[in-house]
C-alpha positions, 0 to 999 in steps of 0.5 A, spaced: 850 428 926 845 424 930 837 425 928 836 428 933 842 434 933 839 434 925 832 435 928 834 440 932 838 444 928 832 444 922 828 446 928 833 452 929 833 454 922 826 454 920 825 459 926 830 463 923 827 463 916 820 463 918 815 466 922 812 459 925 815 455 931 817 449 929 816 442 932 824 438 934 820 431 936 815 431 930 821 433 925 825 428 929 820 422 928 819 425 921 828 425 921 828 417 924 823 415 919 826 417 912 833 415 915 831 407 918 824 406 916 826 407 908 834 408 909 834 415 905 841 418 907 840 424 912 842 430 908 837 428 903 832 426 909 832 434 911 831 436 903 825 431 903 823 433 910 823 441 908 819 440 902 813 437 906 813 443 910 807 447 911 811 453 910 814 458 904 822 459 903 824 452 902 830 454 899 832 460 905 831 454 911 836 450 906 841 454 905 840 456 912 840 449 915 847 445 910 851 453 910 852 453 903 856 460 903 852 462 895 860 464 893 862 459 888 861 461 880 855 456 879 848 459 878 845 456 885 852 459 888 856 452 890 861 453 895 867 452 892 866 453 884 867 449 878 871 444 879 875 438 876 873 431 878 880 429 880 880 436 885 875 432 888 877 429 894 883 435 897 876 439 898 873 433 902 866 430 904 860 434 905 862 439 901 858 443 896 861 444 888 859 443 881 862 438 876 861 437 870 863 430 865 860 425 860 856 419 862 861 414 861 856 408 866 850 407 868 848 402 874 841 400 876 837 404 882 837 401 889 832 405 892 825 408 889 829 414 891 834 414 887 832 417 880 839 415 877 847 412 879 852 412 874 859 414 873 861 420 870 869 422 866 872 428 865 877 431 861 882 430 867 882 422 866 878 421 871 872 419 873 866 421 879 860 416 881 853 420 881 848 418 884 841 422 883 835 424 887 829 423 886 827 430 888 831 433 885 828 431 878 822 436 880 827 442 879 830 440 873 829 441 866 833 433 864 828 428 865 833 422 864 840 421 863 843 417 858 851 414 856 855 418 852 851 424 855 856 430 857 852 435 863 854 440 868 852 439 875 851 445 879 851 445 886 852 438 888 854 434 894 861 431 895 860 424 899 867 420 902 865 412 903 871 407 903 875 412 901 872 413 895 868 419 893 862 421 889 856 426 888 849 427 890 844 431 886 839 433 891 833 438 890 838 444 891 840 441 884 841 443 877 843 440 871 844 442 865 847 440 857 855 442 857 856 446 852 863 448 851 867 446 844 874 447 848 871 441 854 873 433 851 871 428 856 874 424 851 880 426 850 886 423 854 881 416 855 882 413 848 890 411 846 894 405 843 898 400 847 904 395 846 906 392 853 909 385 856 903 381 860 908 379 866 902 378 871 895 378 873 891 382 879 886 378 884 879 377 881 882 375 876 879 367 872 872 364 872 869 369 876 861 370 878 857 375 876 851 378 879 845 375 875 840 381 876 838 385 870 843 392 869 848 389 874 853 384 873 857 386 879 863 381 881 860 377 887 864 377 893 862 370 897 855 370 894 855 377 896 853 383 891 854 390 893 849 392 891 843 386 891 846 383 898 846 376 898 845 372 892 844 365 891 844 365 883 850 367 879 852 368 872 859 366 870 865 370 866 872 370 864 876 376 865 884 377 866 886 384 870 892 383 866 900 387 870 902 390 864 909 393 862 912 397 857 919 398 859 917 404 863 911 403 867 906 397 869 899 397 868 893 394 869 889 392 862 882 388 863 881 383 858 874 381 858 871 374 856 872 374 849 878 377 849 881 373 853 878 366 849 881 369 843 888 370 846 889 364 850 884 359 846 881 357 852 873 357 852 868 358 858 867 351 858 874 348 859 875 353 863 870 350 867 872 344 867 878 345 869 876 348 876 871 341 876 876 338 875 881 340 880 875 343 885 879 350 885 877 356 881 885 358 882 887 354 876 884 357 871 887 362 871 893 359 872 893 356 866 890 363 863 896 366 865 901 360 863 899 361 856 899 369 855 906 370 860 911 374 858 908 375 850 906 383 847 899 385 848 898 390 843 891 394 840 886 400 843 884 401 849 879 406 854 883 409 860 878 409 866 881 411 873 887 408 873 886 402 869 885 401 861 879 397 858 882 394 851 877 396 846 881 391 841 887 387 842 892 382 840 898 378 841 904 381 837 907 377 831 914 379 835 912 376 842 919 375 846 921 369 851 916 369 857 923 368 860 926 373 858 921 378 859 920 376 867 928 377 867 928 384 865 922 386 870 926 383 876 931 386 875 927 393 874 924 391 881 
């Protein structure tokens, strides 16, 4: 909704819930600055905007102004109850649900806002990108957030982007240790593989890499998704592998290490191979020529849909690339 439709229907709730008459265009001036001055999102720009109120019964205004329904089982009464991170996106965006998993990923925070963003896994095999809100830190006993440390979040926010979805965890908040011996995070995310390399995914080569501290991201046309434009950059080796094992493909990222060990090449051939032809595309052209068609074997950790190999190797018995790639036509 727009700033000013916000503005007015705060204004409706805190006439709802108090005994005072609330000021529309001084909540929408307060509304416009959260939102375009310092780019805090709406709903957190409300949450924010309530708690500096002069008045009592922050939580009623709240509840009255978002509509959460208080029928879900968590303790602040989400809507739709404890659910598994991959019922996430039939529920839809702007929903309120409690969710719970292992911090598998942290990212560095992009606004003075943001307490913490980091990528939580369930025992579903999936995964869930969290964003926490400063605010929301004044009503929780954790303090800080740290991989590998497995919660509950209750009463958290769905937010659709691209596509994708996420959780906010606002002030109406809570977040608590997991403490349930029969929920394993972990349990369908590590496994063994052997399958055919017969292809490679785009991003795949000498690529770029943001250089801010904590980030890493792959640059896009000098652009970070995260820090925007950047006219530095670090390099980096990575294949995001097309494998198959006969009954399914998949992708397997290989990183910098990984990939000198399997292929013999180092960073610094793969630089003057794109040098000398002026075109970063034959890295991994030359990458892909010596692994093609050869079994890749070891240990690796499923995130999405994706593996990250964790230890890997060709096998002693690799086949014929010729072969490998007839048999996959002919399964096409």
């Amino acid at each position: 909704m727009s700033v000013e439709t916000a503005a007015e229907s705060l204004a409706a709730s805190i006439d709802a819930e108090t005994d005072i008459s609330p000021d529309a265009d001084a909540l929408e001036e307060d509304l416009e600055r959260n939102v375009n001055e310092f780019g805090i999102p709406e709903d957190e720009a409300v949450r924010s905007v309530i708690g500096n109120l002069p008045v009592g019964n922050a939580d009623a205004i709240k509840r009255n102004y978002f509509g959460s329904s208080g029928n879900g089982d968590s303790p602040d009464g989400s809507e739709h109850g404890l659910v598994p991170i991959a019922e996430v996106p039939s529920i839809g965006d702007e929903e309120w649900v409690d969710v719970r998993g292992k911090i598998v990923q942290m990212w560095e925070a992009s606004h003075d806002s943001i307490a913490a963003k980091f990528l939580i896994a369930d025992d579903t095999d999936e995964t869930l990108a969290v964003t926490v809100w400063q605010k929301s830190m004044d009503n929780n006993d954790w303090d800080s957030f740290s991989e590998g440390d497995v919660l509950r979040f209750d009463n958290v926010v769905t937010e659709e982007y691209d596509g994708k979805y996420s959780i906010k965890v606002n002030s109406d908040s809570a977040v608590a240790p997991v403490e349930d011996a029969d929920f394993d995070p972990d349990a369908n995310r590590e496994l063994e593989f052997s399958a055919q390399f017969v292809g490679y995914y785009d991003g795949s080569g000498l690529i770029k890499r943001c250089p801010e501290e904590d980030c890493s991201r792959v640059l896009d046309n000098a652009q970070c998704e995260e820090h925007g434009q950047m006219d530095e950059h670090e390099w980096d080796l990575r294949i995001k592998a097309v494998i198959d094992d006969g009954t399914m493909a998949a992708e397997l990222i290989l990183d910098q290490e990984q990939v000198e060990a399997l292929t013999g090449m180092d960073m610094t051939a793969a630089q003057e191979i794109a040098r000398d032809t002026l075109d970063r595309e034959n890295v991994i052209e030359e990458l892909s020529s010596r692994l093609m068609g050869k079994t890749l074997e070891g240990q690796a950790t499923k995130m999405d849909s994706r593996l990250v190999a964790n230890d890997v190797a060709v096998a002693e018995d690799a086949p014929d690339a010729g072969d490998v790639l007839q048999d996959v036509r002919a399964q096409a």
